[in-house]
N, C-alpha and C positions, 0 to 999 in steps of 0.2 A: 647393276640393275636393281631396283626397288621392289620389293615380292611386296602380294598383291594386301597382305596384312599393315603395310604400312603406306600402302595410298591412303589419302585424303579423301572423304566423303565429298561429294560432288557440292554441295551447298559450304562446305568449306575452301574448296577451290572457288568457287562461285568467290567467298566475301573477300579470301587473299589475291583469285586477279583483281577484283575493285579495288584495294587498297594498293594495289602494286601499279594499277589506271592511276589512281589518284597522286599516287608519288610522280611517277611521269608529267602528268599533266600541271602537276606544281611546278617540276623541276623547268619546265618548257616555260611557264606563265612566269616565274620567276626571274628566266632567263631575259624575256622578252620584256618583262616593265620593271627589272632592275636597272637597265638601259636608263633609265627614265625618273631611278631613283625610288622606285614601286617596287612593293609586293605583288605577287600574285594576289593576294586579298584583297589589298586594297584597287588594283585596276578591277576587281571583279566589284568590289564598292562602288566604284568611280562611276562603273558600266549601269550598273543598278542606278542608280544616282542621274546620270544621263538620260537614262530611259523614264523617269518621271518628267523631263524636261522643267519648264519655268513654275508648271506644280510646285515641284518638289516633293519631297519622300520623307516617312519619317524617320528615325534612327531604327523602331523597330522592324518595318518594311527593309530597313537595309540592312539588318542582322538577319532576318527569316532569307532575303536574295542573295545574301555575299557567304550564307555560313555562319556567322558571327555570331557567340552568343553574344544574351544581353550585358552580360556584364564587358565583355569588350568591346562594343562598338563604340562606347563615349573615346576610347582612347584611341582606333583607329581614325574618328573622326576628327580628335583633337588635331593628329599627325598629321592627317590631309588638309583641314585648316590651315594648321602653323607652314605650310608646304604653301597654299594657296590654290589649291585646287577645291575648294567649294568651301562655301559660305551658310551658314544657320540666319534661319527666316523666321521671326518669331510670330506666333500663332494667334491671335485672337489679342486678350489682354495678359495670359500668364507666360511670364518670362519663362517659367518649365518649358513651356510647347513650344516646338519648334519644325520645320520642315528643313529639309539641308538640299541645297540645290548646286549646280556645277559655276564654278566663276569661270572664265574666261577663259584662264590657265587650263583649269580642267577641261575644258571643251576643247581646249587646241593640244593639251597630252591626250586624250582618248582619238582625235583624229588623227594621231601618229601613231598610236599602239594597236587599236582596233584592224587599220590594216595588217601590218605585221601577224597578227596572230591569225586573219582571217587566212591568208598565205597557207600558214603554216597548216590550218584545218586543211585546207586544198589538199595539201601535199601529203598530211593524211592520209584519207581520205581516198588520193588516189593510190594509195600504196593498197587499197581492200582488194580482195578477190574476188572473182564473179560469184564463186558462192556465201561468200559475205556480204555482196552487195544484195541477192537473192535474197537470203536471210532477212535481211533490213527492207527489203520490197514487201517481203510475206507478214514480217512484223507490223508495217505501216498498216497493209491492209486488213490486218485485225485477223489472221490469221497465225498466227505462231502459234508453237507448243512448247518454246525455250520457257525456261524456267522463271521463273517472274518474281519479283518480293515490290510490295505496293507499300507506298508510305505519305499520308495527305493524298498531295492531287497527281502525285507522280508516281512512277514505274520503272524501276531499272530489269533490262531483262538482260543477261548471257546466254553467250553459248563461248564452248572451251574447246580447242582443237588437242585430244591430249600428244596427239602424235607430233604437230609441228609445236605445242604450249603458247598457241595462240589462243587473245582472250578477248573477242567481240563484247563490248558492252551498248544499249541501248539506251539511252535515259528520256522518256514522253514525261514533260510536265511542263502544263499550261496548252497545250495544240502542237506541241510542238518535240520532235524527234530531233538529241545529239547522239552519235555516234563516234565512239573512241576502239582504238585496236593494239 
């Protein structure tokens, strides 16, 4: 048993369950559009990408939505090109600018992957507890006191159960509440 000098400060526990969410959540997105020949980065490009529809998005919108820095999104985009999953739309008169939109291909791997993973959220999802799910009701209605770290327009909030090391995370950004466990 761990004496009480070498627990972990609670904002440390806080940022190692996020990255220990994050590994999971890779390892499941990975699983899921490796299938398919995908990264998890890149379905998460693809998704962004989609969601601008016949607009189109620019390279930077899809680095600031997928993660990506700038410096790698020309390469992620190349990949998914050379794959044929979206196409570069060029912007006005300069060959520079461009918007990248979903080709065909892409639109018909994101309606085969988007279900699969919405599944998997489900089944998530339904694995929460009643007072995790409470947690997540009192959150929504702007009522929490879980610990909060703000960054832009979003919010990741936890709560840690240290007895069973269960680790609820919230993330609000844009309207909208996801929850991972």
């Amino acid at each position: 048993m761990a004496s009480r000098a070498t627990e972990n400060p609670p904002a440390l526990d806080l940022v190692l369950c996020a990255f220990r969410l994050a590994n999971v959540w890779g390892q499941v997105g990975n699983r899921l559009a490796g299938a398919y020949g995908l990264t998890a980065q890149q379905w998460l490009a693809l998704t962004s990408i989609g969601l601008a529809a016949e607009a189109g998005i620019t390279p930077t919108d899809i680095g600031k939505n997928a993660l990506v820095s700038p410096q790698n999104v020309t390469g992620l985009l190349d990949r998914l090109e050379r794959a044929g999953y979206v196409q570069r739309k060029p912007v006005g008169g300069d060959r520079r600018s461009y918007r990248v939109q979903l080709s065909e291909q892409g639109k018909k791997v994101l309606r085969a992957l988007n279900p699969l993973g919405a599944a998997w959220a489900q089944k998530a999802a339904a694995e929460l507890s009643s007072e995790k799910i409470t947690i997540l009701q009192t959150l929504r209605a702007g009522e929490g006191t879980a610990e909060r770290t703000h960054e832009g327009d979003g919010a990741a909030v936890a709560t840690t159960d240290s007895v069973a090391g269960d680790c609820l995370v919230i993330v609000y950004t844009r309207g909208a509440y996801d929850t991972y466990l």
